[in-house]
N, C-alpha and C positions, 0 to 999 in steps of 0.2 A: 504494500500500500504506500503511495507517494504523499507523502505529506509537506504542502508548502503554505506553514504557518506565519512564515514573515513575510508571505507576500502584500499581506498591509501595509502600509507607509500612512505613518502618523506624520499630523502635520500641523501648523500654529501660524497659518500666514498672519495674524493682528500680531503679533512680535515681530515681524519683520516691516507690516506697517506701521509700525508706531515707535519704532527706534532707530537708530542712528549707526552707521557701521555694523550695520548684521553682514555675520557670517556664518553658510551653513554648511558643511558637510555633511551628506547622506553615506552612508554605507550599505548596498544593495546588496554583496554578499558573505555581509559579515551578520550571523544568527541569532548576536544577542544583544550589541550596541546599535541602535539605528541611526543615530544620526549624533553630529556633534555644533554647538552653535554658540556665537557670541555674539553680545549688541552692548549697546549704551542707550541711556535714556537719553534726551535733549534736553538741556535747559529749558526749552518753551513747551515743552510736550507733557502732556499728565503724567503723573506716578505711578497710574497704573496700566497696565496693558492686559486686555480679554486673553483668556488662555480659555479654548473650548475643550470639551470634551474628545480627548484620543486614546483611553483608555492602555495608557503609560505611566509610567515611573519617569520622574526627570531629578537630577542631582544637578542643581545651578550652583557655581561658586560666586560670592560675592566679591571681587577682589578690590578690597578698599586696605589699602599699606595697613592702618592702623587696627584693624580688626578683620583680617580676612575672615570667612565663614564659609561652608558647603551646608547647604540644607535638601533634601529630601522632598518632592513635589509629589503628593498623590495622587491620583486620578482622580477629575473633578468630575461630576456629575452631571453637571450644565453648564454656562457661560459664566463665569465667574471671573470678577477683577484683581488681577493681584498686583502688590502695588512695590516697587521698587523704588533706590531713589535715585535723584537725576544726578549725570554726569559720571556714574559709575560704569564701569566696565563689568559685564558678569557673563561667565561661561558656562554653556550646559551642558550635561551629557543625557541622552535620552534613549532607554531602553527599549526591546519591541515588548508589547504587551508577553507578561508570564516569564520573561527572561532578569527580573531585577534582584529575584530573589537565589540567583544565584552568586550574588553580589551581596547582597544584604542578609539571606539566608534566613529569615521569618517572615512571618503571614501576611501580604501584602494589601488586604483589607485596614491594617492598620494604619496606615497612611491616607485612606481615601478621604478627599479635600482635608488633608490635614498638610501642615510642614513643618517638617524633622529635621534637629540638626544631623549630619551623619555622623558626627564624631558621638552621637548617644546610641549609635549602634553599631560603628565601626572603631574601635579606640585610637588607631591609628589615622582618622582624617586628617586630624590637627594640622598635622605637619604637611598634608598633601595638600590641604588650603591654602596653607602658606607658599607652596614650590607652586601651584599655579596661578596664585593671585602675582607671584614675584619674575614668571615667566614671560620674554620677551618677546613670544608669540602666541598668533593658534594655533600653529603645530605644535610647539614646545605642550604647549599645554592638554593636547590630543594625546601628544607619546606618553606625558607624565600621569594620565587619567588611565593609559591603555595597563599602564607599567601596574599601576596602582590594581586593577580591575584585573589584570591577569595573575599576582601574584598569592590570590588566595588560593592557599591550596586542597582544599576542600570546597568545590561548586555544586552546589543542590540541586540536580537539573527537576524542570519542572512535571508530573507524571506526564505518562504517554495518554494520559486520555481529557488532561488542558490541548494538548498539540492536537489533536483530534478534533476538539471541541471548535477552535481557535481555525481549524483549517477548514472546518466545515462552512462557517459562518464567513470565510473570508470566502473561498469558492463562490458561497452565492449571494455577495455582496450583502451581508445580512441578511438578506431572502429566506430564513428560515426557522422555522420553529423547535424548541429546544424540547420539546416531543420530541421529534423528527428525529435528533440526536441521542434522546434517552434508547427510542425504540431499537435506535441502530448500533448501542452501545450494552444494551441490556441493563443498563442503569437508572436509579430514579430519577427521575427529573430535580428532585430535594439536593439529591449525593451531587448532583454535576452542577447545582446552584453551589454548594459549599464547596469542593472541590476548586469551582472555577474563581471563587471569592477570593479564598485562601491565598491562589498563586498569579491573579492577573489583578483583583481588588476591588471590580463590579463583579455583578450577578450576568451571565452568558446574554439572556431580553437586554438589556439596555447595551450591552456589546456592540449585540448585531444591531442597533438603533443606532449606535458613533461609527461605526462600519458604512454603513449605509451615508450617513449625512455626513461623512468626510468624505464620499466619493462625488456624493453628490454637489458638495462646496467647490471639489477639483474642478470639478465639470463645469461650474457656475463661472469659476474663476478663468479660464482656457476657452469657454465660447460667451462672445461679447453678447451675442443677439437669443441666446437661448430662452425660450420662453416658458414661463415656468411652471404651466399646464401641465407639459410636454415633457418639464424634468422631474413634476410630481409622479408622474405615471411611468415614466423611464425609471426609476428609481422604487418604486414600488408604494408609495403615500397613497393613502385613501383617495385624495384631492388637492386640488392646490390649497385650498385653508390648510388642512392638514401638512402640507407640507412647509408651509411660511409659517404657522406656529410652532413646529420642530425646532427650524431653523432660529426663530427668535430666541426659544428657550435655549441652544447649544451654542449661540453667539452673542446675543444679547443684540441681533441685531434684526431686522426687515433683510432680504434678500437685494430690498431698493437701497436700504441704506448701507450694506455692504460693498453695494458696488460704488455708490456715492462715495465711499470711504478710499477707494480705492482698490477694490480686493482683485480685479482684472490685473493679469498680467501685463 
């Protein structure tokens, strides 16, 4: 059986519209780091920046000389603001869903819309905050995140039946009911709700919901003229209400006022 669970690619375009000097590295075929990214807030730009639901783990370093920090980002629920401050530099590293906890090595529910510092779960961040807040690049600061993430030597890999779970729901673009998955797994639907809690942080239903409306944002974002009848029913929404109040709840935005914002390429 072929399983291609990181074919998702999470993604955060309002961090890259609303800061300054982003930078992003994806990694297509690396299976557990997805991506890596740095920005700055602007001086004239709010302190906070929309982070939607991508149902990831993200570790942002704060890098201020005087107090570097790495904190722990859990998967948020819906559209939610978080606020940083301006004129700072901070670098992040961003998990594929289900792969953080082999890095962090417990329940990754625990973290959802919450933020952790790492060093209250890793003893050793301290000093890794420091060598990336004090490093003179992105890359410097990619190898030293890599060095850091490869040298545990005990990694928790996530069961074979999140990867299952995770590739079912990515296959059919959310398109699918977690019946569908119990029946074909032989498991209850209950076991694969706690299960999927434990090592991704949402429940599998709202998965395949940020599944679906990040393909459907991509889409939005990539055809100027798409109409949004057309991308409610291409996407699988009851109707287009149904699909612009998704949208609202998981950006905080109208589809209208996302484009107004910028969100086209």
């Amino acid at each position: 059986m072929m399983i291609q669970e990181t074919g998702y690619r999470p993604k955060q375009p309002f961090f890259e519209l609303a800061t300054e000097q982003y930078i992003s590295y994806f990694r297509p075929s690396q299976r557990t780091l997805a991506q890596f990214y740095s920005f700055v807030i602007s001086e004239n730009a709010e302190k906070s920046v929309v982070a939607i639901p991508d149902g990831t783990i993200d570790i942002i370093f704060h890098c201020v000389s005087s107090k570097p920090q790495a904190l722990i980002y859990g998967s948020v629920k819906k559209g939610t603001r978080v606020a940083f401050e301006k004129g700072t530099l901070y670098f992040g590293a961003r998990f594929y869903p289900g792969k953080a906890n082999q890095l962090l090595n417990c329940p990754m529910d625990q973290f959802t819309e919450k933020e952790v510092m790492l060093s209250d779960i890793r003893r050793n961040a301290k000093g890794l905050a420091e060598r990336i807040c004090t490093a003179s690049s992105f890359d410097e600061r990619v190898r030293l995140f890599e060095e850091f993430h490869n040298s545990r030597e005990e990694k928790k890999a996530s069961p074979a039946l999140v990867s299952i779970i995770l590739d079912r729901i990515n296959r059919n673009c959310g398109d699918i009911r977690i019946q569908d998955i119990a029946t074909e797994t032989g498991y209850s639907t209950r076991f694969i709700n706690n299960v999927f809690k434990q090592h991704v942080g949402i429940a599998p239903k709202l998965f395949s919901r940020i599944v679906r409306f990040q393909l459907c944002l991509n889409s939005l974002r990539h055809q100027h003229k798409k109409d949004f009848a057309d991308l409610a029913l291409e996407f699988g929404y009851y109707d287009q209400a149904h699909f612009i109040n998704e949208f609202k709840e998981f950006s905080l935005f109208t589809p209208t006022q996302a484009i107004n914002a910028g969100l086209h390429n």
